[in-house]
N, C-alpha and C positions, 0 to 999 in steps of 0.2 A: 576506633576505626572510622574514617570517611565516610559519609553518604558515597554512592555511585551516583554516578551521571547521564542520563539520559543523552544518546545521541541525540541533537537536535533536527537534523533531517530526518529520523526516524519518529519524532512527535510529530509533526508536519504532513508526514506523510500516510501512517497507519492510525489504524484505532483497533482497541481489542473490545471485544464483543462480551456480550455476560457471560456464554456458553466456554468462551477460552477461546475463541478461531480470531484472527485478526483479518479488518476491511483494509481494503487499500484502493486506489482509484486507477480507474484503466491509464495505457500508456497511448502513446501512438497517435494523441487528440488535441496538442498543440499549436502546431501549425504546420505549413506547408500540405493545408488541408485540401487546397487546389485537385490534387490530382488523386488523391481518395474519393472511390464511388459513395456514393450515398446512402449508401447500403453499410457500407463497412463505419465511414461514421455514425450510424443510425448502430451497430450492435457496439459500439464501444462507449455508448453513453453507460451512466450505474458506475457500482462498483464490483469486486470482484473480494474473493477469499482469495486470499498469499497461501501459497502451496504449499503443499505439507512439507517438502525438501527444503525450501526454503524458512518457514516459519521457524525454527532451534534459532537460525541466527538472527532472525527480526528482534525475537525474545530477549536474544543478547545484548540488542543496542536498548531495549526500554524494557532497564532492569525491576521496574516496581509496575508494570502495566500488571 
């Protein structure tokens, strides 16, 4: 049988943590930062935990994390 493959946008993007919860990095901090208050890019610095609804299918793309 085949190794599985790691989605590669999903190495990129996530990391799994010792505990099992996986980091991911906020969205929305790109660009077109212009017309975002100060405020809003001031709380979207860090990282954030991938939500429980969504973490089954993260898992799915980084099958050896």
């Amino acid at each position: 049988m085949p190794k599985m493959k790691t989605k590669s946008g999903a190495k990129k993007r996530f990391v799994v943590r010792a505990g099992g919860s996986i980091k991911r990095s906020q969205a929305f901090k790109r660009h077109i930062l212009t017309k975002k208050t100060t405020k809003n890019k001031r709380q979207l610095r860090g990282t954030a935990e991938v939500h429980a609804t969504n973490a089954a299918s993260v898992r799915a793309m980084m099958p050896y994390a």
